[in-house]
C-alpha positions in Angstrom: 95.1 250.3 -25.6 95.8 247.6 -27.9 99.1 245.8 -25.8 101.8 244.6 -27.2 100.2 241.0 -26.3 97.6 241.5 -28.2 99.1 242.5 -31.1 101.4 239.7 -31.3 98.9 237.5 -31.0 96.6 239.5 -33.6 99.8 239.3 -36.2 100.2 235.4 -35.4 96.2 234.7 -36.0 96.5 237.3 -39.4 98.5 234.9 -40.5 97.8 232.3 -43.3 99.7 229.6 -41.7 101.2 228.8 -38.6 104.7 230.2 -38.5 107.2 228.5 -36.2 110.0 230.4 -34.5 113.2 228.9 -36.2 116.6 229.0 -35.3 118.5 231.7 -37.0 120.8 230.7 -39.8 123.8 232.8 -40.6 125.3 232.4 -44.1 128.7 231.2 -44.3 131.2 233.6 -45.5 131.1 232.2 -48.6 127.4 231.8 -49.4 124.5 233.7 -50.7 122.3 235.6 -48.6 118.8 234.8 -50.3 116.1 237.6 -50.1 112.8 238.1 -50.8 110.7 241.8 -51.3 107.7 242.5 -49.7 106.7 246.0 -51.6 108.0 246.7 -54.8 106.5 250.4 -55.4 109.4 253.3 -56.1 111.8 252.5 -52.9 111.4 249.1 -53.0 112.5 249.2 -56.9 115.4 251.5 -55.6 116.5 248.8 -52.8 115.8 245.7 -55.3 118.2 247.6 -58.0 120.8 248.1 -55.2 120.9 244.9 -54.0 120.8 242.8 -57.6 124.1 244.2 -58.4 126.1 242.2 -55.2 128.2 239.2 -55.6 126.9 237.7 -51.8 122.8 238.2 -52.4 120.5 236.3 -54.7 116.6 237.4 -54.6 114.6 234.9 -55.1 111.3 236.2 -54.2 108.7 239.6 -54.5 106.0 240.9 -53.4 103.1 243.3 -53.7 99.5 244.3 -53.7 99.7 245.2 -57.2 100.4 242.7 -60.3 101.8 244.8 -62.6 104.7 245.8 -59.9 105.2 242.1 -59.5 105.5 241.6 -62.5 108.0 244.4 -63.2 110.5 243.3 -60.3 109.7 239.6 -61.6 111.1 240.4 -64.8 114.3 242.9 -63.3 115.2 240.3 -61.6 114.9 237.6 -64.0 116.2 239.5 -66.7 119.6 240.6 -64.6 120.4 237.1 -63.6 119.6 236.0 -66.6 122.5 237.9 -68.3 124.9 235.7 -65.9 124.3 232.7 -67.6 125.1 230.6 -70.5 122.0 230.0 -71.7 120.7 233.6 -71.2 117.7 232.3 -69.0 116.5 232.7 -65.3 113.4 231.2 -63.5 114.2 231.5 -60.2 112.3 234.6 -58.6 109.3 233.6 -57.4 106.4 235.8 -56.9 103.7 236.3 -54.3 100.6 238.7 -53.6 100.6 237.7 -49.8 103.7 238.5 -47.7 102.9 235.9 -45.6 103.2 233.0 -48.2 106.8 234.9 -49.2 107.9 234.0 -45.3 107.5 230.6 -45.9 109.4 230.9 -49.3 111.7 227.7 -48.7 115.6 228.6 -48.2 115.0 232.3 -47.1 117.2 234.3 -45.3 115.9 237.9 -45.3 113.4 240.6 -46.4 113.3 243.7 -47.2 110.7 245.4 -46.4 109.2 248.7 -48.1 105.5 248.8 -47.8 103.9 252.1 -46.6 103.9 252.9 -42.7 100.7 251.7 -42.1 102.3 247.9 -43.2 105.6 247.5 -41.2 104.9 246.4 -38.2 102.9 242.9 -39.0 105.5 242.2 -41.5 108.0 242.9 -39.0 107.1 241.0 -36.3 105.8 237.8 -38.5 109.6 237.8 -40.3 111.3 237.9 -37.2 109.1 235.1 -35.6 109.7 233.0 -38.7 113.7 233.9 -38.2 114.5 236.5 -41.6 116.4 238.9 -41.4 114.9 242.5 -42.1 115.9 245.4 -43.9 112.8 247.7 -42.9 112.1 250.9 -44.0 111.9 254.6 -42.2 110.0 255.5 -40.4 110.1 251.8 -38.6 106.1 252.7 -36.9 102.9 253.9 -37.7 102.6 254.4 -33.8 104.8 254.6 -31.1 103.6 251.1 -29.4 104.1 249.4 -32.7 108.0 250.0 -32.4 108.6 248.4 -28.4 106.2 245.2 -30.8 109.3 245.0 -33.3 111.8 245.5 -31.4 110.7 242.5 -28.5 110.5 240.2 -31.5 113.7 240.6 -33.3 115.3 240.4 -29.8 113.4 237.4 -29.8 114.7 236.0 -32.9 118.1 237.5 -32.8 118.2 238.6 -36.1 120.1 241.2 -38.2 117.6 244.5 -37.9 118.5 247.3 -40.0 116.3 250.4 -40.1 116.1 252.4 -42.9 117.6 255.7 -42.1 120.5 255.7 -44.4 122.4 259.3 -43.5 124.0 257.2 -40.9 125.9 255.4 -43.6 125.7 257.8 -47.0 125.4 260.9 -48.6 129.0 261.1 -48.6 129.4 261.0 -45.0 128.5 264.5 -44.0 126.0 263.3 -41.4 128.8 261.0 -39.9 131.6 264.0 -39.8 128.6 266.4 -38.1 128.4 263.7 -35.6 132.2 263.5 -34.9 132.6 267.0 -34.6 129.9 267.5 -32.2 130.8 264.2 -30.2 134.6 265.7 -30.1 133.1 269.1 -28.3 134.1 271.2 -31.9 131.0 273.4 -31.3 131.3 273.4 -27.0 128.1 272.3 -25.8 125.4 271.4 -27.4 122.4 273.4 -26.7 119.9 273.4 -29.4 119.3 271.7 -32.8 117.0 272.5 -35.3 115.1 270.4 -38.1 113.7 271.5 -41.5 111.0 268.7 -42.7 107.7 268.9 -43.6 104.8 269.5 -41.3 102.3 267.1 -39.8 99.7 264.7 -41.5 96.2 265.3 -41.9 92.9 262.7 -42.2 92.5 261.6 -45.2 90.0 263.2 -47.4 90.2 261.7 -50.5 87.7 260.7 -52.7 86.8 257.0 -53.8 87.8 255.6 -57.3 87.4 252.0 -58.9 89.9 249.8 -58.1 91.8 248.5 -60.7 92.3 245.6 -62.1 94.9 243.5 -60.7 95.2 245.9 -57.5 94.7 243.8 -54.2 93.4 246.9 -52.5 92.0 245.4 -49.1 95.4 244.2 -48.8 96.6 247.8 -48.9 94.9 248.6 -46.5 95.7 246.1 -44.0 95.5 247.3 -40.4 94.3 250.6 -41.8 90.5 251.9 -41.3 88.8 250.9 -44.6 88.3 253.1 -47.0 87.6 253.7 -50.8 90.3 253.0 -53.0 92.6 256.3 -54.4 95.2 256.2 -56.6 97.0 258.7 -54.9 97.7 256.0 -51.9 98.2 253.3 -54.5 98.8 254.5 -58.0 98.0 252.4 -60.9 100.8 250.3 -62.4 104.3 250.8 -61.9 105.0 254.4 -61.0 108.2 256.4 -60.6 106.8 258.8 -57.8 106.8 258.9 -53.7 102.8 258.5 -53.8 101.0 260.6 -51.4 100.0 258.3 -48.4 102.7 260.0 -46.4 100.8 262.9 -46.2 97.7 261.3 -44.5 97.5 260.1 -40.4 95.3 256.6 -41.5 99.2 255.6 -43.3 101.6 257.8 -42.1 103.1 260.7 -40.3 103.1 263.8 -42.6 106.4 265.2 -44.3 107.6 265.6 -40.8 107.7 261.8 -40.0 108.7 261.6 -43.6 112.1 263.1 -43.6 111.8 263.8 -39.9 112.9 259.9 -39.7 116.0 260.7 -41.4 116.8 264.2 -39.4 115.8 263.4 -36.4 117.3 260.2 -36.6 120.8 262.5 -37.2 119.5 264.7 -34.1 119.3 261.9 -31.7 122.8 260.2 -32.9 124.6 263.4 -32.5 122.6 263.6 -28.8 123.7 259.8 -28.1 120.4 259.2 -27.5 119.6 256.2 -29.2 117.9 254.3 -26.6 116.3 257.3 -25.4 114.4 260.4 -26.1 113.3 264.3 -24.9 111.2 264.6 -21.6 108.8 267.7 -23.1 107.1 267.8 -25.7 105.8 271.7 -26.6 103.8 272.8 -29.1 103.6 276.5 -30.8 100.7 278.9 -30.1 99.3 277.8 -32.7 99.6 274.5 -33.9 97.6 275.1 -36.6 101.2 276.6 -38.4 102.5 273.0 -38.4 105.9 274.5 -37.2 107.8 275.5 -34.7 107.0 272.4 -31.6 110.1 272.3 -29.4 111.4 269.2 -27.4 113.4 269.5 -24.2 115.6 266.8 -23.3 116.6 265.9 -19.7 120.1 267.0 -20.8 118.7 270.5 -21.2 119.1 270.5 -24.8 116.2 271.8 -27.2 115.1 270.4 -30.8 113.0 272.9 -32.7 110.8 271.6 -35.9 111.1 274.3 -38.6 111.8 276.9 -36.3 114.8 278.6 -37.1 117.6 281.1 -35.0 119.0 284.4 -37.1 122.2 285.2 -38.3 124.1 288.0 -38.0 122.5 288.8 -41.5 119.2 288.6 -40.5 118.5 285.9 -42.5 117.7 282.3 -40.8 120.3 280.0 -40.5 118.4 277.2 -42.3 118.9 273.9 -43.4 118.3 269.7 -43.2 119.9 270.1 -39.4 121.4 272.7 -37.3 123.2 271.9 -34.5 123.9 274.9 -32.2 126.1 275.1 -29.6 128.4 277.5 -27.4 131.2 278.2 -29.2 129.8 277.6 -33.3 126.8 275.9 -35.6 127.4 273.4 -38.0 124.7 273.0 -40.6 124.2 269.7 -42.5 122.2 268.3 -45.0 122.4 265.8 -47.7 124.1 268.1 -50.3 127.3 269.2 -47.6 128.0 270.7 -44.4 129.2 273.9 -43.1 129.8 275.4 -40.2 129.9 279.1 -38.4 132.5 280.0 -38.2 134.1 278.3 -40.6 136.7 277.3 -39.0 135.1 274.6 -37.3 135.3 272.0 -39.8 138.9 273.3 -41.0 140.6 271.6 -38.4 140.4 267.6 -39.1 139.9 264.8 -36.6 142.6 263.1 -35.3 143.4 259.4 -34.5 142.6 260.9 -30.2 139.2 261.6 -31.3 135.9 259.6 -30.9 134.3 258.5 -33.8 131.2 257.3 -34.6 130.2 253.5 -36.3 132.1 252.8 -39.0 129.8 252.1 -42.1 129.9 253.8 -45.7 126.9 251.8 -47.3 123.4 250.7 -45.5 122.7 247.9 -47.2 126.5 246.7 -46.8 126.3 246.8 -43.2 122.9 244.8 -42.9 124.7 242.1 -45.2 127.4 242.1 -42.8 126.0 242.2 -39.9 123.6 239.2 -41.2 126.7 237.0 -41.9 129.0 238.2 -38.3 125.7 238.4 -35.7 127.1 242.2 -35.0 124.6 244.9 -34.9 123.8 246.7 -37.4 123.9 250.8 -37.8 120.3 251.3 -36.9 119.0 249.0 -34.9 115.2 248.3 -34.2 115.9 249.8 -31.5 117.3 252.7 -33.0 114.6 252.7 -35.3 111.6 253.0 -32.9 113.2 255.9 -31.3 113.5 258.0 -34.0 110.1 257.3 -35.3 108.9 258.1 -32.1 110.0 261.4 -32.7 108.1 261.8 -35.5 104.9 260.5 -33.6 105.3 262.5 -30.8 105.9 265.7 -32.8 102.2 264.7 -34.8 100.9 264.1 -31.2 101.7 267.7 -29.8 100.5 269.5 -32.9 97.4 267.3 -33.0 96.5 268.1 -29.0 97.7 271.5 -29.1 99.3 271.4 -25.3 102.5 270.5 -23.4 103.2 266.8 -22.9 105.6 265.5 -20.6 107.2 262.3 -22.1 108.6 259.3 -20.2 111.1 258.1 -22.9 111.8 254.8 -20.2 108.3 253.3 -19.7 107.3 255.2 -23.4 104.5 256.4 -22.4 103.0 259.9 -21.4 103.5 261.6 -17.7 99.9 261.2 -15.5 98.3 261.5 -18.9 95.7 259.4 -20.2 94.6 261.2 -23.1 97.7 262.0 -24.5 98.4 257.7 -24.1 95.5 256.7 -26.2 97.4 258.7 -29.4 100.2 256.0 -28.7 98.4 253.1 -30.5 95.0 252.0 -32.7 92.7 249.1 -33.0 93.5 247.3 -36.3 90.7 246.8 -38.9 88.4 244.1 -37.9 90.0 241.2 -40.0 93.8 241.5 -37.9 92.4 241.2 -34.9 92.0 237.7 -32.8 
């Protein structure tokens, strides 16, 4: 098994300099929060445009494997800050093809990263040893060692860590009331939840293209096993679509670790069981279907994926999340919530009640959280054990039989098989 040792050490040789541990420095109140983008594909363009328009951030730097995306965010940025000045002119983004020459971008305080799966956790770990900050998005892991990797070294560093699995803060907050209302005993006990997401990723089968001009694509593939180039991982150009490397196990989990690390994210918040995780792992008769794998939690709860109870109609009671318990349901889902009955969620919270961590925008409570030292909404920690979710899930419908899961030592029960599907052996050039 490739340790978390090793891959420290592995991440530290990978990269192109020697990167010293620094101090880490927390803006003044007053000050800028500088911040550099390492993947500028569709949801990096969506975090860059979100994060241009604040008062307290400058971006000064971006990054990607592909020069026409650089380009692109090169020129967004240039051209917004630009419009601030007198003389209608901006030259201070710089830009980068290697992540690892943006660490050492002088005057840096944090990154965002949003590279595919496969390509979080070396960036990770090599921004935290260098002391950024890091905005990193879902699902935080490729593989459920990776996570226990990131979340050692921004320990390590003390940084601001902020995962991102943004129905803790948004979508009007329907997440956050679901949680309240469950925390506050509105549905009795909670006894079973149920997730609608996609189903599980598949080897990749694609065929091989030409690479394009301008496209770094061993870069892409990093850590990954090498392969052909396909524009469906890494589209020409700048795009406007969620390219399809989520659906492939070399880069990703599937549509279930896709949305899964938003729902079951929601699952395990409402659970308070953000440090932990389910003991069971059990898949369907046929985990062929892609659906219907159950986890059992010590607590006695059960979490179904795409598996859904009946109504009174006959119909399923469907939906993003389903939280069922002994006296109601409340469904919830980034369009609303409801609840049966409906008079559940009549009845509002009072000042008695508990409530959960206050936040109404993600990317606010990173920048916050960067300039008090307070953690943030979803931590690394938080992070690895909702993507470990999503992993685990892939793992059961991959072997086909019931796991026993030690969410403490993270690792399998007496198992040796199932532990070897925990972690992979980078490519040949990221290794010592």
């Amino acid at each position: 098994m490739f340790s978390r040792r090793s891959f420290l050490k592995t991440a530290t040789v990978a990269s192109a300099a020697p990167l010293i541990l620094t101090q880490t420095s927390r803006a003044a109140a007053n000050e800028k929060i500088t911040i550099g983008f390492i993947g500028v594909g569709t949801m990096g363009r969506g975090h860059l445009g979100g994060l241009l328009g604040r008062e307290n951030v400058e971006v000064v730097a971006v990054c990607d494997v592909v020069k026409e995306r650089i380009d692109s965010a090169a020129a967004t940025v240039t051209k917004r800050y630009a419009d601030r000045t007198k003389a209608g002119k901006y030259t201070g983004v710089v830009t980068y093809t290697d992540f690892r020459k943006l660490l050492d971008h002088k005057g840096l305080d944090a990154v965002v990263i949003a590279t595919p799966d496969h390509w979080h956790t070396i960036p990770c770990v090599l921004a935290a040893k260098a002391g950024k900050h890091i905005y990193c998005e879902k699902p935080l892991t490729h593989h459920v060692a990776e996570g226990r990797v990131i979340v050692d070294a921004v320990k390590a560093a003390k940084i601001a860590f902020q995962t991102g699995s943004q129905q803790r803060s948004e979508f009007g907050g329907h997440f956050r009331k679901a949680v309240e209302y469950i925390w506050n005993g509105r549905i009795g006990k909670l006894k079973t939840i149920r997730i609608g997401v996609g189903g599980p990723s598949k080897p990749c089968d694609l065929k091989g293209e030409p690479v394009p001009e301008g496209t770094d694509w061993d870069m892409w593939q990093g850590p990954a096993p090498e392969r052909e180039y396909s524009s469906v991982l890494c589209p020409k150009g700048v795009h406007g679509h969620f390219p399809a490397w989520r659906n492939y196990q070399e880069y990703a989990g599937g549509g279930l670790a896709d949305m899964g690390a938003h729902h079951f994210d929601i699952a395990q918040w409402a659970m308070k069981m953000d440090n932990s995780g389910p003991v069971e792992v059990i898949p369907p008769t046929d985990p062929k279907t892609g659906k219907g794998l159950r986890f059992v939690y010590a607590s006695g709860i059960e979490m179904f994926h795409n598996e859904f109870a009946k109504g009174k109609d006959g119909k399923d009671i469907s939906g993003d999340c389903v939280f069922e318990g002994t006296d109601g349901i409340i469904v919830v889902g980034r369009g609303g919530i409801r609840s049966l009955p409906d008079t559940i969620l009549k009845e509002p919270l009072t000042e008695k009640d508990v409530k959960v961590y206050p936040s109404s925008s993600h990317h606010g409570n990173w920048l916050d959280c960067i300039k008090t030292g307070k953690d943030t909404i979803c931590t690394a920690e938080t992070g690895q054990r909702s993507a470990t979710i999503c992993h685990l899930a892939n793992i059961g419908y991959h072997l086909g039989r019931k796991l026993k899961w030690d969410p403490a030592k993270e690792v399998f029960v007496d198992d040796a098989k199932a532990d070897k599907e925990l972690t992979r052996e980078p490519r040949a050039k990221w290794k010592i």
